[in-house]
LUMRO-506455 format. One record per residue: x, y, z of N, C-alpha, C, CB in turn; residue in three letters. Coordinates in steps of 0.02 Angstrom, whole numbers, plus 50000, padded with zeros to 5 digits. Glycine has a CB too. Example, Ala and Ser with C-alpha at 12.3 -4.5 7.8 and 13.67 -1.06 7.14 Angstrom:
<seros>
506604971650390506154977550390506604983550390505654977650452ALA
506424988850354506844994750357506455000250394507044997050286SER
</seros>
This chain:
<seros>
527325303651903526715299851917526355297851853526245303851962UNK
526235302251804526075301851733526235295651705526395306751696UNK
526945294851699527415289151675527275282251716528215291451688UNK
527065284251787527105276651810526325276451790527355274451903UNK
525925280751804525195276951773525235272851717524655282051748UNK
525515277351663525505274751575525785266951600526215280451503UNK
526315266551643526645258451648526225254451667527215257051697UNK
525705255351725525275250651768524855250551709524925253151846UNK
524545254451658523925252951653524195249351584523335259151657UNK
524715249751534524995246151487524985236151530525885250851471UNK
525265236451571525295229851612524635227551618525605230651684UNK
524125231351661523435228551655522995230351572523015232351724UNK
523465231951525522985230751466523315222751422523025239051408UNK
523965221751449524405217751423523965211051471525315220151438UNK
523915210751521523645205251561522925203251525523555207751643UNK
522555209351523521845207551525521825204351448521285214551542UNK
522385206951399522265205151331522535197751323522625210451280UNK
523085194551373523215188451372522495183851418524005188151406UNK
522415187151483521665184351496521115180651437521275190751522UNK
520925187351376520545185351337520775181451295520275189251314UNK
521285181851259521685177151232521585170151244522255178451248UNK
521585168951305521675162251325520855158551325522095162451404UNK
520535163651362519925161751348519765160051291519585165351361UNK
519615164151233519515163951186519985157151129519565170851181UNK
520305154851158520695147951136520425142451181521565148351146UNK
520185142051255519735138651276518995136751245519715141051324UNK
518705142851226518315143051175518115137651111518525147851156UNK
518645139651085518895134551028518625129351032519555132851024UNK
519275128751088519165119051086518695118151124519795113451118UNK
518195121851169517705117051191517045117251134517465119251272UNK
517265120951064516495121751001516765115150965516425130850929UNK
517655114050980517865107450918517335102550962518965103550911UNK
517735102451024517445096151072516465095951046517605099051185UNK
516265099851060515535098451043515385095350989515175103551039UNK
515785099150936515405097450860515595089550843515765103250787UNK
516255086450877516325080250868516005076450904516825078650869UNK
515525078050962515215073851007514585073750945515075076951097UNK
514345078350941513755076950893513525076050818513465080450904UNK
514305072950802514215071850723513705065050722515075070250677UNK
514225059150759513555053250757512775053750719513335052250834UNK
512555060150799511855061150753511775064050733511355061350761UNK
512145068050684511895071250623512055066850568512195078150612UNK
512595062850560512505058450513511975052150525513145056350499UNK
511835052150578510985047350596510565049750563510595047550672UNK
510645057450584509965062050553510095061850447510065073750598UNK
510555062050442510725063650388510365056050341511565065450391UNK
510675049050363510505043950343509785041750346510875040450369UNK
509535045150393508375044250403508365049050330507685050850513UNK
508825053650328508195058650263508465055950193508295070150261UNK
509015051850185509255049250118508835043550120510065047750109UNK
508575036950174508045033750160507435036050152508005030350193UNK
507305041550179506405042450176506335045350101506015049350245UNK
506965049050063506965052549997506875044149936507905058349988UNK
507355039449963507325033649932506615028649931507865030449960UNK
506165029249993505745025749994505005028649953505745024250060UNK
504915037249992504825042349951504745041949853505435046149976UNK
505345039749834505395042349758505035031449759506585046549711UNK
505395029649789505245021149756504295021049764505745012649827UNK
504105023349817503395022949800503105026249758503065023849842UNK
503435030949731503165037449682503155034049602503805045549686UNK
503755031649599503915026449513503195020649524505035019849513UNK
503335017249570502985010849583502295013149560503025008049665UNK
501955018749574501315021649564501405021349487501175029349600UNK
501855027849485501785028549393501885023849368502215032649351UNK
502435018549367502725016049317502185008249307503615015449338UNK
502205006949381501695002649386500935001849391501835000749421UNK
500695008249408499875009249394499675014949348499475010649462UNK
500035020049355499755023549311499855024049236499835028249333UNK
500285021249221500485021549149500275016949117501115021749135UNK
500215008349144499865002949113499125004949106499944996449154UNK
498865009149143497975011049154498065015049121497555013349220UNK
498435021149090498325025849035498535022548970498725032349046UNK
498845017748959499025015448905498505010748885499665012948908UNK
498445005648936497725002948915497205003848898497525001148937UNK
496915011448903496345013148912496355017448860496155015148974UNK
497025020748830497085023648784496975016648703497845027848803UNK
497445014248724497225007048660496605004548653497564999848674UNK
496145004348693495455001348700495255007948665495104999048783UNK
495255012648683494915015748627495005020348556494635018348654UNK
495675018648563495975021148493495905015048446496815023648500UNK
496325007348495496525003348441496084995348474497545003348431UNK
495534996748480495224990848518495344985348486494524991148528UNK
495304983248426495334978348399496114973448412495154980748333UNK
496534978448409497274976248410497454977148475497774980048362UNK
497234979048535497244978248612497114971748631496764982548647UNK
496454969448598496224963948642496404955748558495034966648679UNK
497044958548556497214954248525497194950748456497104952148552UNK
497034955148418496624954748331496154947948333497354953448249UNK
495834946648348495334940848375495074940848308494734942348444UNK
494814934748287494504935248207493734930948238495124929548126UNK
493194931548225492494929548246492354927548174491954935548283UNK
492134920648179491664915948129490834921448121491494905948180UNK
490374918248084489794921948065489254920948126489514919247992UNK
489394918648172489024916448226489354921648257489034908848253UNK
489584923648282490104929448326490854926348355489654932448403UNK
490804918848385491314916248421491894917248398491264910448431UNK
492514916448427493154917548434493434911448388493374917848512UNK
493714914048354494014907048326495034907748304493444905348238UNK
495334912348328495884911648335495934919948318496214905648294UNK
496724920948325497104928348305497264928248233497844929748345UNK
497054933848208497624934848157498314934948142497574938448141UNK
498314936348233499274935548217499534927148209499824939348304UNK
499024925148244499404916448262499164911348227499274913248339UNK
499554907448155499294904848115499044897048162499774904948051UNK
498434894248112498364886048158498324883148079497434883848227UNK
498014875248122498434871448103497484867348061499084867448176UNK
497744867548002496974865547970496804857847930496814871447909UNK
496534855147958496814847347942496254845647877496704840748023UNK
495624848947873495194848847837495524852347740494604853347885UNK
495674846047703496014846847645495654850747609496184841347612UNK
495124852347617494644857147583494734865447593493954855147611UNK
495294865847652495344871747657496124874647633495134872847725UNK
496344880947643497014882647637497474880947683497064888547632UNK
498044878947672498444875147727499074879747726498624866447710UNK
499444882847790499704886447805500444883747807499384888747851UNK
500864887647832501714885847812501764879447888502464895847823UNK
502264877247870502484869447906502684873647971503264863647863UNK
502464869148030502644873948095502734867648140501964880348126UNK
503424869048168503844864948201503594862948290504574869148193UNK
503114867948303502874868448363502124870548359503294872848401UNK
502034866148303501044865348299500714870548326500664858848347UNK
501114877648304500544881048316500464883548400499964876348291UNK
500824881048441500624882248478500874891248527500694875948498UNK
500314894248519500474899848548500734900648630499924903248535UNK
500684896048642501224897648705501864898948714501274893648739UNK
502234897948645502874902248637502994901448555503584898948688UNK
503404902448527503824901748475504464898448454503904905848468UNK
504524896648407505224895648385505204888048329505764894548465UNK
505974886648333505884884148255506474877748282506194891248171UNK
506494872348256507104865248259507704868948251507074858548188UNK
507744874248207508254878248204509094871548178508234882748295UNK
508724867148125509254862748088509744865048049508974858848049UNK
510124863948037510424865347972510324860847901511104865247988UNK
510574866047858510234861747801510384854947785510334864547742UNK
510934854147814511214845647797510924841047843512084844147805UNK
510794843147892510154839447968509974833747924509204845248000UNK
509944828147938509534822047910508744821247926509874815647937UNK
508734825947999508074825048038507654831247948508114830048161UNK
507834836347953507614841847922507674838147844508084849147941UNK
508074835047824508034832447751507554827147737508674829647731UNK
507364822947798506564819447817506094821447799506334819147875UNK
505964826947860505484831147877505244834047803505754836447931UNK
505804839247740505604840147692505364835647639505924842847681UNK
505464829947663505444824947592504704822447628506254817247576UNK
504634821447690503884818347694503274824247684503774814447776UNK
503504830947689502994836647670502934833747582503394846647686UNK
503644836747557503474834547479502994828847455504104832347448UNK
503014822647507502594816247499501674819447499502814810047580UNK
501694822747574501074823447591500864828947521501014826247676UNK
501504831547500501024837847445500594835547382501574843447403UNK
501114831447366501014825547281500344820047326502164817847247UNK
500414817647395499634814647371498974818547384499474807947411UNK
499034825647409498544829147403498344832747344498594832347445UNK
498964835647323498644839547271498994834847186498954849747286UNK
498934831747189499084827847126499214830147045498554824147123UNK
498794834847038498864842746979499384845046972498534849446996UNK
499554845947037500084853047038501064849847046499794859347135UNK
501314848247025501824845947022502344849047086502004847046954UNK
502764844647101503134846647160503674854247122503664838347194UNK
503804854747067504234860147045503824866147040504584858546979UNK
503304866247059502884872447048502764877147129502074869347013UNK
502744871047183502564873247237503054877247268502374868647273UNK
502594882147287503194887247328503554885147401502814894647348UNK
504084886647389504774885347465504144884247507505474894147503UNK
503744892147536503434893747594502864888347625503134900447579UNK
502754881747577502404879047588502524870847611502104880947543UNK
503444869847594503714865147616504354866147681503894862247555UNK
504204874447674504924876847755504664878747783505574881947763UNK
505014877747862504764881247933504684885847924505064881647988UNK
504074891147959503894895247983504744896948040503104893148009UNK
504894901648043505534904548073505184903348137505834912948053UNK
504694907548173504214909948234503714902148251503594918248201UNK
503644899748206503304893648201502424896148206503614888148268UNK
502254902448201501854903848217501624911448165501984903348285UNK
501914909448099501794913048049500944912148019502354910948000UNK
500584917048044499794916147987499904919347922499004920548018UNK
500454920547892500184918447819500704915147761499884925347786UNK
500344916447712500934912647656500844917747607500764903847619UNK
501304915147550501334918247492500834919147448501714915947465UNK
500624924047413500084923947365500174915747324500174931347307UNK
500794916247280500944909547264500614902747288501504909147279UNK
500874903647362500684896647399500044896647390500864895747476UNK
499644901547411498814899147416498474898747350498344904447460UNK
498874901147283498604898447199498714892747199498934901047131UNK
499334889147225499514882547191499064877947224500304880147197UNK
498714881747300498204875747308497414874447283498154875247374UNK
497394876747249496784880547222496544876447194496814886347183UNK
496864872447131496574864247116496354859847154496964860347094UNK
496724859147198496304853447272495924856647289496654850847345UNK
495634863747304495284866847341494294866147286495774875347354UNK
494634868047246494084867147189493834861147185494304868547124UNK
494354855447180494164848847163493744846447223494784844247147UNK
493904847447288493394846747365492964849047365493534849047426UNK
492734854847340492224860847360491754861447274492794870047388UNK
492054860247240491674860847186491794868247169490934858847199UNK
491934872547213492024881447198492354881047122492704886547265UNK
492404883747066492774885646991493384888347022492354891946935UNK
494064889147010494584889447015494624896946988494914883946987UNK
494304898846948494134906746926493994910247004493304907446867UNK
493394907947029493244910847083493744911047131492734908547105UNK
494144905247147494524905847176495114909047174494524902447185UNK
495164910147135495824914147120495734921747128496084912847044UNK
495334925147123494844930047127494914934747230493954924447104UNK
494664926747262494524928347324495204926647355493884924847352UNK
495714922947315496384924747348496664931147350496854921447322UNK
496574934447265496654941247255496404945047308496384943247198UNK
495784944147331495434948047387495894948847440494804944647414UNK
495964944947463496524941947531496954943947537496784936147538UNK
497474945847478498174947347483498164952747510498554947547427UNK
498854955347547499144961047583499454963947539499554959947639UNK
499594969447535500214971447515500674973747540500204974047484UNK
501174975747517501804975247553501584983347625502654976647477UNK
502034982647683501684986347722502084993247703501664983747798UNK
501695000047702501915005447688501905005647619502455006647716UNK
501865001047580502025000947494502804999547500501835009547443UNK
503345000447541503834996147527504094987547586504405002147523UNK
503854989747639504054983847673503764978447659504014984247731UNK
504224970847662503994966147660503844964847599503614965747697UNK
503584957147590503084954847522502394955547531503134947147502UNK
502034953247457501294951947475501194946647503500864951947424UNK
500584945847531500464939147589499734939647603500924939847670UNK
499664931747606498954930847633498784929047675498634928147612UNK
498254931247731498234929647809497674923347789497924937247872UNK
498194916647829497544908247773497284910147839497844895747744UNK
496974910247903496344912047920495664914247903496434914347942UNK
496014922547894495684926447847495544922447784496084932547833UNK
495684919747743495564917347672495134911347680496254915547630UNK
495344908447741494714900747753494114901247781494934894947803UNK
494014908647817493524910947828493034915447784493694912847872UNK
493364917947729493164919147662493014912947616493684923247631UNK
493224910147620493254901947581492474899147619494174895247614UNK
492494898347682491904896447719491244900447708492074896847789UNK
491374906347699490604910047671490364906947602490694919247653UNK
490984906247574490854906647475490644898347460491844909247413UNK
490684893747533490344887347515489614887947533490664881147553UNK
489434893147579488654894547574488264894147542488474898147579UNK
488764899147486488254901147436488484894647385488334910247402UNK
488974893347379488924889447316489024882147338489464891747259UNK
488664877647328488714870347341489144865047335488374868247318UNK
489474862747394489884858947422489784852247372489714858247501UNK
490434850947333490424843647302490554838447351490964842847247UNK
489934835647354490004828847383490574822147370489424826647367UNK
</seros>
């Protein structure tokens, strides 16, 4: 009897363990079956939180990059570097605005200093240059009628004396200054209009000059704004030849 128990109950442990078995493989496949019914929306769900992170970070730059940093930078220049924020503005003795230091013009009054040849008059709405080459016929014109206009203004000063900077384009077309050079050699016409001594003048060019930036960059140079607006005080005081 012993022996047949041990048999029956081996059979019902052998059954019940294939029972679970099977279940437990039913199992399975009905967790595969689920998880593929509901990938869809988890990659739905997945694709809302990669836009809201994208719209999220794009409004976040847009703030900084676009309001907060132009308003700290601005506001930082206004009061560190006001002058050079709102554009190096140069004011006549009355207070008014009368051009930049950065942007040379264009001075038709022979009594004053006359600035390098500019292909686009000066005009600050952009830059740039004819950009000829040297053999250009237009550009071999162009130099020979400056040379004309130089010999009947300044009549003194011989065409072999005058500096390049005062018969070639401005590169930018919008260069404010010239060479120490350039603004001595005009100094005879300037005297001969104004009556000013050529001593003096030479003096208040000295005033004017830059020097090179840092002590090595660049040449010396004179901002002719700056210098015609120095020129314009010094006829105050001293009397205009009629």
């Amino acid at each position: 009897m012993s022996g047949f128990y041990r048999m029956l109950s081996g059979r019902r442990f052998a059954a019940h363990e294939k029972v679970g078995s099977g279940g437990q493989g039913h199992n399975i496949r009905t967790g595969t079956k689920a998880v593929s019914e509901n990938q869809p929306e988890r990659q739905e769900m997945r694709g809302s939180t990669v836009i809201g992170v994208a719209l999220r970070t794009s409004v976040l730059m847009i703030l900084l990059c676009g309001l907060a940093y132009p308003l700290v930078s601005t506001g930082v220049a206004q009061i560190l570097f006001p002058q050079q924020a709102n554009g190096s503005m140069l004011r006549d003795a009355e207070g008014r605005v009368i051009g930049s230091e950065l942007i040379g013009q264009s001075f038709t009054n022979p009594a004053f200093f006359q600035g390098r040849v500019s292909s686009i008059d000066y005009n600050g709405a952009g830059s740039g240059s004819s950009n000829y080459a040297p053999s250009n016929p237009a550009l071999v014109q162009r130099i020979k009628d400056s040379i004309a206009d130089w010999q009947k203004h300044n009549p003194d000063v011989p065409i072999s004396q005058v500096p390049l900077d005062l018969i070639t384009n401005s590169g930018s077309g919008l260069d404010p200054h010239i060479s120490p050079q350039a603004a001595q050699a005009q100094i005879p016409r300037i005297s001969s209009l104004t009556g000013i001594e050529q001593d003096r003048l030479k003096a208040l060019v000295q005033e004017q000059t830059e020097g090179r930036s840092a002590g090595v960059f660049g040449e010396p140079r004179v901002n002719v704004l700056k210098l015609n607006l120095a020129l314009e005080e010094l006829m105050k005081v001293t009397p205009v030849k009629p």
